[in-house]
C-alpha positions as CSV (number, residue, x, y, z in Angstrom):
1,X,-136.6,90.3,233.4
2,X,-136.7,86.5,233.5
3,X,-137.6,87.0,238.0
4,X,-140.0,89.8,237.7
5,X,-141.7,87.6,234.7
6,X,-142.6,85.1,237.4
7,X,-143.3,87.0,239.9
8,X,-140.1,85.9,242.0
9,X,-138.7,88.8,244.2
10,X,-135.0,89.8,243.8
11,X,-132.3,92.8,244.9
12,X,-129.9,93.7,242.6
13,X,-126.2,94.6,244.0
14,X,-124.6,97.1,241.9
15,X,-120.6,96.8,241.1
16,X,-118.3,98.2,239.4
17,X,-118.6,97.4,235.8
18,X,-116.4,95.4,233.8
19,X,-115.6,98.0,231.3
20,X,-114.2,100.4,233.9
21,X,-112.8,97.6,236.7
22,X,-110.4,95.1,233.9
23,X,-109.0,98.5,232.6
24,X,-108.0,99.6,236.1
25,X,-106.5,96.2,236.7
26,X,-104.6,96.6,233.7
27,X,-103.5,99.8,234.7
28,X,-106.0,101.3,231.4
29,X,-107.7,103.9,233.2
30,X,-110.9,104.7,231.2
31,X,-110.4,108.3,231.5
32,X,-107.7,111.0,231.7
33,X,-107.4,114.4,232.2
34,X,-105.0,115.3,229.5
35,X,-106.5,112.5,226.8
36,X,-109.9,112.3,227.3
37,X,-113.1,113.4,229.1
38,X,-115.1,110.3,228.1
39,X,-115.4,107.1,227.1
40,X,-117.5,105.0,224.8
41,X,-119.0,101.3,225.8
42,X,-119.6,98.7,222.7
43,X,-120.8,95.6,222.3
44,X,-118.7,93.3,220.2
45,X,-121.2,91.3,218.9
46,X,-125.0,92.2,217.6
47,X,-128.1,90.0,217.8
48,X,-128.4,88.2,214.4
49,X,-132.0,89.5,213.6
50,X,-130.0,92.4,213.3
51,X,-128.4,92.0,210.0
52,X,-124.4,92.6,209.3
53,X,-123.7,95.8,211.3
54,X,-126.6,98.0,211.0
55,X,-127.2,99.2,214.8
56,X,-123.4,100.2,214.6
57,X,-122.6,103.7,213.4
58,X,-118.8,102.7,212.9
59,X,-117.9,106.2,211.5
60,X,-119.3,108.0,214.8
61,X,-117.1,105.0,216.6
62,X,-113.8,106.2,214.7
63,X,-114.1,109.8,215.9
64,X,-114.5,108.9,219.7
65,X,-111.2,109.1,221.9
66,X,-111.9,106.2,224.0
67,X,-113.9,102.9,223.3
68,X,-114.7,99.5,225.0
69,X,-115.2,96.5,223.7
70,X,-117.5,93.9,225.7
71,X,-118.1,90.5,224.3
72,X,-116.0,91.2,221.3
73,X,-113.1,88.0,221.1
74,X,-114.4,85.8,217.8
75,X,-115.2,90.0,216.3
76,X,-112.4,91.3,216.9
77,X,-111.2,91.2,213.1
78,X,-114.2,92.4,212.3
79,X,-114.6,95.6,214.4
80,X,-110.9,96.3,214.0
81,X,-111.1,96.4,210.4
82,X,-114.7,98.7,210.9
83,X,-112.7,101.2,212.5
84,X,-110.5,101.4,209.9
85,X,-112.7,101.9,207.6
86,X,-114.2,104.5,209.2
87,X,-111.3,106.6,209.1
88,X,-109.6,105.2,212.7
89,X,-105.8,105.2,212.5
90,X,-104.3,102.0,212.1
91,X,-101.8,102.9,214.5
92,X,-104.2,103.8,217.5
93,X,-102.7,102.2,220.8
94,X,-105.5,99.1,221.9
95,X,-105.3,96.2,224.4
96,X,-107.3,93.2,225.1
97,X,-108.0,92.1,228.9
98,X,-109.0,88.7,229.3
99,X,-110.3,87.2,232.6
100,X,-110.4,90.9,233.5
101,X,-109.8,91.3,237.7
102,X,-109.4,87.5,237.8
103,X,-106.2,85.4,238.7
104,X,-106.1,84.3,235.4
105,X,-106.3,88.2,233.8
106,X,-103.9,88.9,230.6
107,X,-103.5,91.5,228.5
108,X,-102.2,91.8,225.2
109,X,-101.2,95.6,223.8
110,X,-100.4,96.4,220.2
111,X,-102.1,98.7,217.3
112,X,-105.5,99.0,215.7
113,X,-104.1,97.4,213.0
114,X,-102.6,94.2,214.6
115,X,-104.5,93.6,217.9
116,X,-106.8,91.0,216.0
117,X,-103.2,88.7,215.0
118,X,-101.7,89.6,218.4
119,X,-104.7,88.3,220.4
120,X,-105.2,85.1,218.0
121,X,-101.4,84.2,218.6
122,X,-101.9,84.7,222.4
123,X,-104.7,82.6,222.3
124,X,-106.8,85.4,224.2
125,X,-110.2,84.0,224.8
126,X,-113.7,84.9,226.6
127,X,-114.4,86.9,228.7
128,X,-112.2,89.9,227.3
129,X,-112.9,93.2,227.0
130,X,-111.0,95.3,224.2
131,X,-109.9,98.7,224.7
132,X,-109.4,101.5,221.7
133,X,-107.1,104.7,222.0
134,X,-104.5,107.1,223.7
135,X,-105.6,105.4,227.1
136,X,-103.9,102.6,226.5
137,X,-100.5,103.9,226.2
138,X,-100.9,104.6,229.8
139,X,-100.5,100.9,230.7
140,X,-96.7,101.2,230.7
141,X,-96.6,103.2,233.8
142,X,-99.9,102.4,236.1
143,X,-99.8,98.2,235.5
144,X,-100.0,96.9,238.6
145,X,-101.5,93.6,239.0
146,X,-99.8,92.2,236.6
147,X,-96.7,92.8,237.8
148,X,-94.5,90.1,238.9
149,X,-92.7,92.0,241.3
150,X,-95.7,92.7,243.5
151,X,-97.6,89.8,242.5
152,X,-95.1,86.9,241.7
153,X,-97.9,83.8,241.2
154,X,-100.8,86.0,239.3
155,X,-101.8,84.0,236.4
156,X,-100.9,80.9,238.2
157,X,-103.1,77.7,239.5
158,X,-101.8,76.3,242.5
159,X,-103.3,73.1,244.2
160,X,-103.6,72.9,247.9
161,X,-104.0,69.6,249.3
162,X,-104.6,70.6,252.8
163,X,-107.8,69.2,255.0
164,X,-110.9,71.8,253.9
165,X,-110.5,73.5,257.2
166,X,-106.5,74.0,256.6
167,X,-106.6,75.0,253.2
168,X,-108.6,77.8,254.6
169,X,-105.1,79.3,256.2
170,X,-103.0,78.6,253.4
171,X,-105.2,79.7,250.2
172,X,-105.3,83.1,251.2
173,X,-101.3,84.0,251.2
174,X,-101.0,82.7,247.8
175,X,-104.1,84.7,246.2
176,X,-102.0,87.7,248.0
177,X,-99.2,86.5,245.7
178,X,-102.1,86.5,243.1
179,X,-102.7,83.4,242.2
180,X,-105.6,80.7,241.2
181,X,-106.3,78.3,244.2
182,X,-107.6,75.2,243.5
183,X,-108.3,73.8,247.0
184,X,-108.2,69.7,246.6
185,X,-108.8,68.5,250.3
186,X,-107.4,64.9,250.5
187,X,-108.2,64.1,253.9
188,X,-110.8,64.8,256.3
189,X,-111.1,65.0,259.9
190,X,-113.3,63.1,261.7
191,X,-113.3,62.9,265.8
192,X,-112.1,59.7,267.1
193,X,-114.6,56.6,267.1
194,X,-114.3,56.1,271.0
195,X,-113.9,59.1,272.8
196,X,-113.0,57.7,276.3
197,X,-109.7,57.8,275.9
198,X,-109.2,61.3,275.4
199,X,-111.6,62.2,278.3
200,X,-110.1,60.1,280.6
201,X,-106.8,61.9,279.6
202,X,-108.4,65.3,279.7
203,X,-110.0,64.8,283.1
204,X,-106.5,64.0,285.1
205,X,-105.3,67.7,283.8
206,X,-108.7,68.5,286.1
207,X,-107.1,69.9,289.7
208,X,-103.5,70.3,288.6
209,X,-102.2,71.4,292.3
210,X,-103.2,67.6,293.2
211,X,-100.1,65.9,292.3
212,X,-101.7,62.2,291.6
213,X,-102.4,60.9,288.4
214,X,-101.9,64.4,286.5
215,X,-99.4,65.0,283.6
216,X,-96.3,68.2,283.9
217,X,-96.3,68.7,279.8
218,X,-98.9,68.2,277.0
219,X,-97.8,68.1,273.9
220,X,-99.3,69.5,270.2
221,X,-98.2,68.4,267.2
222,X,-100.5,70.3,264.8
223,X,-102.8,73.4,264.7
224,X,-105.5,70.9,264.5
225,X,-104.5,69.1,267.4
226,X,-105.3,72.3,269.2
227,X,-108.6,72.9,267.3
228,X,-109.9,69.6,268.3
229,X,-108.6,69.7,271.9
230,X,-110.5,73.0,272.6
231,X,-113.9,70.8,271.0
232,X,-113.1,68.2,273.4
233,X,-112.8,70.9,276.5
234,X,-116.2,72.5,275.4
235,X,-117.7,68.2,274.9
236,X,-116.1,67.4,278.5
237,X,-116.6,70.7,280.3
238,X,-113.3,71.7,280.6
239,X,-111.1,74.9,280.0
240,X,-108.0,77.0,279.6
241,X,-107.9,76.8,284.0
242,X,-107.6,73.4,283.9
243,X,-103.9,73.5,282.2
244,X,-103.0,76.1,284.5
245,X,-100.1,74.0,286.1
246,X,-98.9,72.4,283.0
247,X,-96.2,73.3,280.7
248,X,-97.5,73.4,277.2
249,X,-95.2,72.2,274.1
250,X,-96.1,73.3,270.6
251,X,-93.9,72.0,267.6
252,X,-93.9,75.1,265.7
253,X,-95.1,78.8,265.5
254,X,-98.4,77.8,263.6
255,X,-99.2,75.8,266.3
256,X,-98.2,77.7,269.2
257,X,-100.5,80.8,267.3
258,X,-103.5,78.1,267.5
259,X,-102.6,77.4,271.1
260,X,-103.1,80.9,271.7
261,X,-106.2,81.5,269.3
262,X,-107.8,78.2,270.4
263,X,-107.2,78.1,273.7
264,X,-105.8,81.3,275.0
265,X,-102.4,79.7,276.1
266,X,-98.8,80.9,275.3
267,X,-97.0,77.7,274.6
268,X,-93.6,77.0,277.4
269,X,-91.6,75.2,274.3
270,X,-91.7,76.2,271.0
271,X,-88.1,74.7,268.9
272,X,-86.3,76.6,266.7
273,X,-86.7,73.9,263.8
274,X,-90.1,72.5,263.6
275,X,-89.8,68.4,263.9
276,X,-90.4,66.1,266.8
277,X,-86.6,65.7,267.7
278,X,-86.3,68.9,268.1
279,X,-89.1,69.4,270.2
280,X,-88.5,66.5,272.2
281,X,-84.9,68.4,273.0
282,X,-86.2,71.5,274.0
283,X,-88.2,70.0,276.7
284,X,-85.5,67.8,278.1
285,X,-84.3,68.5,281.6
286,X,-80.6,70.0,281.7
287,X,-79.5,66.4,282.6
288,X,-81.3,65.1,279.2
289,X,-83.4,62.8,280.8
290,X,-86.8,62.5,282.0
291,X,-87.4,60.9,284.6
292,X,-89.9,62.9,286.2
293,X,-92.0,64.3,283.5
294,X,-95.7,62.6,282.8
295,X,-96.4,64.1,279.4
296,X,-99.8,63.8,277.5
297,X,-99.6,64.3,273.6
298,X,-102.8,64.9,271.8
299,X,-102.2,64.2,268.1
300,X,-104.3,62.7,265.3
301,X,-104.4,58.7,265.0
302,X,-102.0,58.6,262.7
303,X,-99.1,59.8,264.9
304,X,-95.4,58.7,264.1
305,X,-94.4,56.4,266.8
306,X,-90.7,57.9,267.1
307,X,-91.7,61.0,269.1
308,X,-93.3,58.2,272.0
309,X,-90.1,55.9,271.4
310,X,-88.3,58.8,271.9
311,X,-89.6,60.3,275.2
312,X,-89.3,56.8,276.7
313,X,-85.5,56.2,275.7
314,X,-85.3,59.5,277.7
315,X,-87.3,57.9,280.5
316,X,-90.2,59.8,280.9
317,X,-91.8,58.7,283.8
318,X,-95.4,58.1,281.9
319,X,-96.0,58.5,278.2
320,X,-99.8,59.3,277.3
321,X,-100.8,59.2,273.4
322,X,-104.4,59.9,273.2
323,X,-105.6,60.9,269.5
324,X,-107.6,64.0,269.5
325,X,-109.2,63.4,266.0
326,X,-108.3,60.9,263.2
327,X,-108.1,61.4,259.5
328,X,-110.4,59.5,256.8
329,X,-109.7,59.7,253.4
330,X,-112.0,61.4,251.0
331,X,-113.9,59.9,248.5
332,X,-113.1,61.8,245.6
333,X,-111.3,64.9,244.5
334,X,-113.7,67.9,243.2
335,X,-114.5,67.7,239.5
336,X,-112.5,71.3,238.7
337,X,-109.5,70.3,240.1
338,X,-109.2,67.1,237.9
339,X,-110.5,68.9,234.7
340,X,-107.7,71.2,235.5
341,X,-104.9,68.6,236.2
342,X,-106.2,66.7,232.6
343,X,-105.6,69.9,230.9
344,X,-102.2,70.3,231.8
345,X,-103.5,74.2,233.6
346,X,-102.0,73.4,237.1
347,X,-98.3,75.0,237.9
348,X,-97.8,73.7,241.3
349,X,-99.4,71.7,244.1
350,X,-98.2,72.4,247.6
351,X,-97.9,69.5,250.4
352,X,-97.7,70.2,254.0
353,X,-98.3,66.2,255.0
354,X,-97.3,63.3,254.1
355,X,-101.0,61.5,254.3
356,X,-101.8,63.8,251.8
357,X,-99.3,63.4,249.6
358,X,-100.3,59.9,249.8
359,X,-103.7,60.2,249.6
360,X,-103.5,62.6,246.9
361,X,-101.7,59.4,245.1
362,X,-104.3,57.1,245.6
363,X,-107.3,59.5,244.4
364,X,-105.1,60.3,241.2
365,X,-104.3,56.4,240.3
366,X,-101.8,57.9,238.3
367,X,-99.2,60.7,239.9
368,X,-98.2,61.3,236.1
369,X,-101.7,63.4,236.2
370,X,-99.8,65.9,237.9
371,X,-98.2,66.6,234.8
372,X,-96.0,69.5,234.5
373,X,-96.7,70.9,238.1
374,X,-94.2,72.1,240.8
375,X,-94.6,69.4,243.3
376,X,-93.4,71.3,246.8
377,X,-92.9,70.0,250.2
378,X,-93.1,71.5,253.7
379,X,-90.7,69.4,255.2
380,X,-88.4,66.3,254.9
381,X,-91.2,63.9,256.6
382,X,-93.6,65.2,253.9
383,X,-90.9,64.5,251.0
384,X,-90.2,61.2,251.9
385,X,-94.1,60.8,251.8
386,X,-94.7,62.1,248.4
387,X,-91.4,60.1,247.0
388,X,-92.7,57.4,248.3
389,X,-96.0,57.7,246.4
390,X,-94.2,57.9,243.3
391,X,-93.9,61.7,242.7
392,X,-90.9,64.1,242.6
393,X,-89.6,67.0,244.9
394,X,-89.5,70.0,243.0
395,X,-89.2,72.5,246.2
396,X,-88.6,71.6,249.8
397,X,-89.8,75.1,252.8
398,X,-86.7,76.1,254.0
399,X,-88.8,75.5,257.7
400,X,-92.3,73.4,258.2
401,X,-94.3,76.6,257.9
402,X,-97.0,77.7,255.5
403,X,-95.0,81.1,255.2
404,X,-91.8,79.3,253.9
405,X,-93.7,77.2,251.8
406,X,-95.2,80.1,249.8
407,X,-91.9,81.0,249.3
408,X,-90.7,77.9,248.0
409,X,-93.8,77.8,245.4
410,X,-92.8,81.4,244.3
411,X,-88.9,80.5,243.8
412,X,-89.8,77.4,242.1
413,X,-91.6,78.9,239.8
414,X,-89.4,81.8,239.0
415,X,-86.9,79.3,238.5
416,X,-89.5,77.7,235.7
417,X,-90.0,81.1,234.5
């Protein structure tokens, strides 16, 4: 009313109301064949130029098999007692749905008579919509989302500390699981201030079959890695050809999937466990050494030296560590996600670096602000990190991929539980 007032043009997109859709997620279906043919939609609260009830016929309410509730939280004694009165049965099955659809949906079932107490001691609040009769008693059987066993983080806030364009991969397979992201990006990705370097290092993988001054194995060390190298092949006119004759080493599967989605390659080397030692093993020649092998790695500016120390004790005949993008810390961390940490509402944050583990330090100013969360780790190198920063290690990925980390948040939580 307030658009076509002013003359502004609008479309409206119809959904499914909120009535029918938090019953379905609560496994209340609004209707039934054998219970009823219809139900009845309330509003819990009246306009106060209406006076105390008088817009309500509460007797007609009582005799309906199905009612729901909107807006009807700080009423609910009220309209319970209403029904009563009316001649409802005390004992008729109801339910309140709070955050209806939502990660943070509950639902609290119990009588006429009681749902009012039952709510307040919950601590049910806003948005919730209230359900009256025999429907409810379905619930038992047809619950579904909030069902641990299908859905073992619903009702649970989990911070991601990942880059923005990371947390993008992990967020989604914990709302699966059913939970509240709260994406906190620590870091931020930036390309590197002088970009000679990495085109010079790009352009001797130009004309592989020219055995001069080109590398045998280029190394990533991150999805991102990859991401960035494909920008720098579409910045220096270059392309998936141009590491035709050069064995590609990925440290683990994420990474060899962005090789492939990035830049259409099949990594040569991919080691069973996910760290540099390892991947520095599986590309050693059967003698263990080196001695032939250029190798280009193209990593952020942050690197760990030991994977370069490491090729050279093996005497690799030329060692080339060119940083593909470099990492700046952010600023500050989103408003929500502090509010939420002050008010105690986060149940785990999930590290997959160590730089944000330590940045995530620094923005805080006090890791205590983590309060009672599940702090979990991808990986020894990220533990250390977040150790060193001051915080504990509730959960450690039995390997360094998002897949196993999810399943460290969900078994440290259970263990909570």
């Amino acid at each position: 009313q307030a658009l076509a007032d002013a003359g502004v043009p609008f479309v409206i997109v119809p959904g499914v109301t909120a009535g029918v859709a938090a019953g379905a997620y609560a496994g209340i279906p609004v209707t039934h064949r054998d219970l009823n043919s219809s139900f009845t939609v309330v509003t819990g609260h009246e306009r106060d130029d209406c006076g105390d009830g008088e817009t309500t016929d509460w007797s007609a309410l009582a005799k309906l098999p199905a009612l729901a509730f909107y807006m009807g939280v700080s009423g609910l004694p009220r309209l319970t007692e209403r029904l009563i009165q009316a001649g409802m049965d005390p004992a008729t099955p109801t339910a309140i749905v709070q955050s209806g659809t939502l990660p943070a949906q509950r639902t609290v079932v119990a009588t006429l008579a009681t749902l009012a107490y039952e709510a307040g001691r919950a601590s049910i609040a806003a948005p919730a919509i209230t359900y009256v009769g025999r429907i409810v008693g379905l619930r038992d059987r047809l619950h579904w989302f909030d069902d641990p066993r299908r859905y073992p983080l619903v009702g649970r806030k989990i911070l991601v500390t990942r880059t923005r364009e990371q947390a993008s991969e992990l967020t989604p397979k914990l709302e699966a699981l059913g939970a509240e992201v709260l994406e906190a990006p620590t870091i931020r990705i930036e390309p590197p201030e002088d970009l000679a370097p990495l085109e010079a290092a790009l352009r001797r993988l130009e004309g592989r079959h020219e055995t001069e001054g080109t590398f045998d194995t280029v190394i990533f060390t991150s999805a991102n890695g990859v991401l960035r190298t494909r920008d720098a092949f579409d910045r220096f006119g270059l392309d998936a050809r141009d590491l035709a004759y050069t064995k590609v080493a990925a440290i683990g599967p994420a990474t060899a999937s962005a090789c492939w989605t990035h830049l259409c390659i099949r990594p040569n080397v991919v080691p069973d466990r996910y760290d540099s030692e390892q991947l520095v093993q599986a590309i050693v020649d059967p003698f263990g050494l080196l001695t032939h092998e250029r190798i280009l790695i193209l990593r952020a500016d942050i690197g760990r030296p030991s994977l370069v120390d490491r090729l050279r004790d093996l005497q690799a005949a030329e060692v080339v560590d060119v940083a593909v993008y470099r990492t700046k810390p952010v600023d500050v961390l989103p408003p929500h996600v502090l509010d939420a940490l002050d008010d105690g509402g986060v149940d785990a944050a999930c590290f997959t670096s160590g730089s944000t583990a330590r940045n995530l330090a620094v923005l805080l100013g006090d890791v205590r602000r983590l309060g009672r969360a599940k702090l979990i780790s991808i990986g020894p190198q990220t533990s250390a990190a977040m150790r060193g920063a001051g915080m504990g290690v509730d959960a450690q990925a039995s390997e360094a991929t998002l897949h196993a980390l999810v399943a460290a948040t969900v078994a440290a939580l259970a263990k909570r539980d």
